[in-house]
N, C-alpha and C positions, 0 to 999 in steps of 0.2 A: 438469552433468547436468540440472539444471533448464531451463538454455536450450536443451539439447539434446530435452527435451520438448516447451518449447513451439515446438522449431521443426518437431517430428513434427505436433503437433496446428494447428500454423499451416499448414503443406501440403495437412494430408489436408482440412483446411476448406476451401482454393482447390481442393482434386483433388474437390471436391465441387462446389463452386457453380458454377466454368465450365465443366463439360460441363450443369452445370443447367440455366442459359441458353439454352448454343449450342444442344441438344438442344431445347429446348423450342422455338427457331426455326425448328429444322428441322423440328418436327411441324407448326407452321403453313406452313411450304410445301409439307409433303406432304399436308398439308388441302386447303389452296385451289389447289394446282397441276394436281389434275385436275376440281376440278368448274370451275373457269373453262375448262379446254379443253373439257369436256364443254359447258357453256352456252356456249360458242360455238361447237361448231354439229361438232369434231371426231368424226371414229369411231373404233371401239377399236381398229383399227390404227395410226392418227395416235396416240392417245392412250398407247400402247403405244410407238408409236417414240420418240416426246418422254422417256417414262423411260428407255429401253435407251440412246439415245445418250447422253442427261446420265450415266446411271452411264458411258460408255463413256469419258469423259472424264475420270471421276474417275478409274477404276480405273489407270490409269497414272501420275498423278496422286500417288495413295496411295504407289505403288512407291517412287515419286522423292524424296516429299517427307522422309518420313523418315530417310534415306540424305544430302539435302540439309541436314537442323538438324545432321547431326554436323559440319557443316565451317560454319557458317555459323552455331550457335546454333541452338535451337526455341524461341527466343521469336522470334526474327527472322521463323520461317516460319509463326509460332502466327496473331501477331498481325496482318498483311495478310491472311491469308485469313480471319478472323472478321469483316474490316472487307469483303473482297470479296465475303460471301455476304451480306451488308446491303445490299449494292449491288444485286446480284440478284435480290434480293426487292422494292428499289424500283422497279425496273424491271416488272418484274413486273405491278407493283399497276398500271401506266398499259398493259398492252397489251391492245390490241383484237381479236387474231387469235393463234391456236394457234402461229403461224409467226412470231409477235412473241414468245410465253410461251418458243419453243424456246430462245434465246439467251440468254435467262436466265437459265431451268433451267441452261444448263450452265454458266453462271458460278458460280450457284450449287452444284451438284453437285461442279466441281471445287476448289470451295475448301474443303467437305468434307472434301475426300481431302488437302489440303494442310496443313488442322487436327489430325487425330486422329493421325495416327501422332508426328508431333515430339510433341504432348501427352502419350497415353503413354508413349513413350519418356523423357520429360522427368520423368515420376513413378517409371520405373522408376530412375532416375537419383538421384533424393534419398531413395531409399525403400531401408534394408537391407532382405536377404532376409528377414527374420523378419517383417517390416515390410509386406511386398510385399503377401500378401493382404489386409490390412485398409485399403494407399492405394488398390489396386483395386478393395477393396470401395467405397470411397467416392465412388472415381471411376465405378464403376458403378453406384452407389445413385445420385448426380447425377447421371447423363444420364437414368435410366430415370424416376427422380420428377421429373424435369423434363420428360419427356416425353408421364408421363400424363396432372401436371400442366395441361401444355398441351394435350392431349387433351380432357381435361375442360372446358378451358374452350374449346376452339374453335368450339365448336356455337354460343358464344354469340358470339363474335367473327364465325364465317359469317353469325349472324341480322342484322349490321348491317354485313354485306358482305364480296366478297374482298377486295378492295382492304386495305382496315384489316384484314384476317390476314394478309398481305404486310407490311405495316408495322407489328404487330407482330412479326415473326419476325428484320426490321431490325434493332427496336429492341433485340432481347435478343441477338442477335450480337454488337450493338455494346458493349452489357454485357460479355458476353463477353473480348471484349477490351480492354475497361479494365478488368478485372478481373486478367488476364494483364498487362497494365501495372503494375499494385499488388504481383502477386508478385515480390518483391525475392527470387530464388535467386542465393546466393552464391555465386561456382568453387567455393570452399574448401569448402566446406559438401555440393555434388555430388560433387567427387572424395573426401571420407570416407565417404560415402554407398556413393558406388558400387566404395570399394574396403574395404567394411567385410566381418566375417566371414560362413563360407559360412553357408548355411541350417539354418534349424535341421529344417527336412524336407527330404528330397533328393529332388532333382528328379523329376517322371514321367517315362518313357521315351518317347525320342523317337516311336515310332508312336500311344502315346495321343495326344500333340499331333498327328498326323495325324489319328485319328476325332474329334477334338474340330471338325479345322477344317471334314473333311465335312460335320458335323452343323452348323457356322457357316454353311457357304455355302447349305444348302438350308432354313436357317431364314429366311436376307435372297432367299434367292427367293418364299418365303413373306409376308416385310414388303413386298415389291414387290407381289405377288400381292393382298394386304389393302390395302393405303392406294393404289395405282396405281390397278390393275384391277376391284378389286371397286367401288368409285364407280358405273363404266358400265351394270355391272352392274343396280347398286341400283337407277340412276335410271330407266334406258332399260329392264330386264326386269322390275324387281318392284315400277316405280314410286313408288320410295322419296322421301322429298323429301328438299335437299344436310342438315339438322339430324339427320332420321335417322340419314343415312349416316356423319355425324360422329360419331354418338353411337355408333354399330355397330361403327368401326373405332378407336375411343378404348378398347375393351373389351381388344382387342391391346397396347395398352401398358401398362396397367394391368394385365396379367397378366406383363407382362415385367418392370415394375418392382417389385413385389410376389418376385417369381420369384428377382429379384437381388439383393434386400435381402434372403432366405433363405439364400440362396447365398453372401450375404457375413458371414451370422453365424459359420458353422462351414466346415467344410473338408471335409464328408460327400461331396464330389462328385471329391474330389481322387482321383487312382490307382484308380478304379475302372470297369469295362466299363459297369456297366449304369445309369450315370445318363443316358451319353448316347444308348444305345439306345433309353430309355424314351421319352427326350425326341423322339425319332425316330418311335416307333410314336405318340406323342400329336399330334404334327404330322401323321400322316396320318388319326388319325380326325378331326383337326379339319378337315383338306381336305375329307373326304368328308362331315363335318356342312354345311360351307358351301356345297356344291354343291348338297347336295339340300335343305336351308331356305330359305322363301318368308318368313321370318316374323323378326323382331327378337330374340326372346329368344334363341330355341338359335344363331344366328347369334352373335350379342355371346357366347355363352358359350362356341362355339366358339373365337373367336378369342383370348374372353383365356387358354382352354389352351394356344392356339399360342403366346400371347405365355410364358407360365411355361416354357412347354418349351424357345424360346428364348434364355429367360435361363440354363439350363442348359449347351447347348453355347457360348454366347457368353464367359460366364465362366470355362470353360476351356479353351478355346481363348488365351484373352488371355493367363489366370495362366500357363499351359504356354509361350508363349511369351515371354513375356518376362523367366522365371524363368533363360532364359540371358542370362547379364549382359554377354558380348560380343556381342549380335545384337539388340539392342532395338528400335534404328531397321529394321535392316532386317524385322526377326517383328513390328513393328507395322504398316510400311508391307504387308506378305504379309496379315495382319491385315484392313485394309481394306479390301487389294483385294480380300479375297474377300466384303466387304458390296458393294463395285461390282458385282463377278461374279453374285454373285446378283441385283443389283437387274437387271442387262442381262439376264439369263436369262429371268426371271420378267417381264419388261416386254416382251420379245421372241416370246418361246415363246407367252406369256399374249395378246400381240395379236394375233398369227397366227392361233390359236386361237379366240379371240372373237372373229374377221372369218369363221373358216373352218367352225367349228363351231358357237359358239352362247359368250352372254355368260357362262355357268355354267361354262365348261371351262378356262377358268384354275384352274378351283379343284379339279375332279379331275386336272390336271396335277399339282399340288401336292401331291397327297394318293395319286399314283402314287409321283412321286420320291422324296416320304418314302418311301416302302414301299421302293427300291429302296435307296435312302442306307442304311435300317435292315438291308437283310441284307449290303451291303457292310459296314459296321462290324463286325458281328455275325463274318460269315466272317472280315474282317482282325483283328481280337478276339481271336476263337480260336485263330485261328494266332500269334498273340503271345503265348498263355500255354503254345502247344507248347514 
């Protein structure tokens, strides 16, 4: 019994620290990936294709990749693609042209979609169901404080260039995966796991796992919409300098990490209509805050609402999905694609827009689709308590 604890609390530490990492990578590339196309000289079209096509590569990506660890392991597919988006990011740090950044971004973007799904899957895998929301919570406490984390501190990384926030984003990848090398998961130890008793709450029904994943996909058009599009925005319409805009769009993850260490104390969000409603209607006033502020503060404040509202339907969407124990791999990989989905969405729709419209209209794009996302739920809600 005692080794059986500490092999729960050995887990849920590693189901912490490497999305801590890898997340925290990833927010330095989604740092310095657009203001180097920006300072080089791209328009928010260009700038806008460069995100839609990298998510467009992941998002299939995502599908495969988790469907691939059950025949092959997910350590097998954890750890090449933590060491591929280090690659990506060194690349990265040496190009000179927008049309150099493109081909990294999507090594890196696909290796993403390669990590996350065998990862969760992999926790929902040594994790009883009793067990399940607090390795979730962990695993989601580590990505989001590793993102604010880095957040926080990339303003300071930008002042001494992109280059060196590219390299670090390498470095913590690479952490990443020797750290996933260090976790020693035993068969014996996954197959009692995953064939331990059922829950001790039963499941939600499968349409709330539908409005959960609604409310996923139009919140990562939203993360596209903030850390892609709004940069061009800052720089080129409300002449922000890149430390600014670091500091502006850092507000969003600090509201998401915050959000999900909430959401991982108690279970107040489980089986119920209106957390992700709410989270719906707060993502569209914070659209419509950021379209019409000139100014830092109500900006930063709007974004880090979006980022708590976020962490709302993100976190159940995940626990609802993978709370069924024969579909892991595949409800993880559906999972992320629908972070690709929205990042193509919001990187595509949002650059059309700011070449056709004006640099602000990304952001009342996003602060329509909530509105719209919010009465879809709402109607299909209601109809599921007929």
């Amino acid at each position: 019994m005692q080794a059986d604890r500490r092999q729960v609390l050995r887990n849920r530490v590693f189901a912490f620290l490497i999305p801590w990492f890898m997340d925290g990578g990833i927010v330095f590339l989604q740092t310095a990936m657009p203001l180097m196309v920006v300072r080089l000289g791209a328009s928010a079209l260009l700038l806008g294709s460069i995100g839609w096509i990298g998510q467009a590569f992941r998002l299939p990506v995502c599908l495969f990749a988790g469907q691939l660890s059950e025949r092959v392991g997910r350590v097998s597919v954890i750890v090449p693609a933590a060491c591929l988006f280090g690659l990506g990011c060194v690349l990265m740090s040496s190009a000179t042209s927008p049309w150099q950044v493109l081909p990294c971004y999507v090594i890196a973007l696909a290796s993403i979609g390669s990590f996350y799904p065998p990862l969760q899957a992999l926790i929902g895998d040594v994790s009883q169901h009793s067990e399940l929301r607090k390795s979730l919570g962990a695993f989601n406490l580590g990505w989001c404080t590793g993102s604010a984390v880095a957040a926080l501190c990339a303003p300071i990384l930008v002042g001494s260039g992109l280059a060196r926030t590219l390299q670090a984003g390498a470095g913590a990848s690479f952490t990443a995966a020797l750290l996933v090398l260090c976790w020693r998961w035993s068969s014996k130890r996954a197959r009692q796991t995953a064939s331990a008793n059922g829950p001790s709450n039963p499941p939600s029904p499968e349409s709330l796992l539908l409005l959960a994943r609604i409310g996923h996909f139009v919140s990562y058009y939203g993360y596209s919409t903030i850390r892609i599009m709004f940069p061009k925005y800052a720089i080129s319409g409300l002449g922000w300098s890149d430390v600014l805009v670091a500091w502006a769009t850092a507000q969003h993850l600090v509201g998401l990490g915050l959000g999900v260490a909430l959401a991982g104390v108690s279970g107040w969000w489980r089986g119920k209509l209106w957390p992700i409603a709410g989270a719906l209607a707060m993502m569209m006033v914070s659209g419509a805050v950021g379209a019409i502020s000139h100014t830092l503060v109500p900006t930063a404040l709007a974004f880090f609402a979006f980022g708590f509202s976020q962490s709302v339907v993100y976190t159940a969407a995940l626990y609802y999905g993978l709370s069924a124990a024969g579909n892991r791999g595949r409800n993880a990989g559906v999972h992320e694609s629908l972070v690709a989905a929205g990042g193509i969405s919001g990187c595509l729709l949002g650059g059309i827009a700011a070449q056709q419209i004006g640099l602000a209209a990304p952001l009342v794009l996003l602060a329509v689709l909530s509105g719209l996302a919010l009465v879809l739920v709402l109607f299909l809600g209601f109809q599921r308590k007929q």
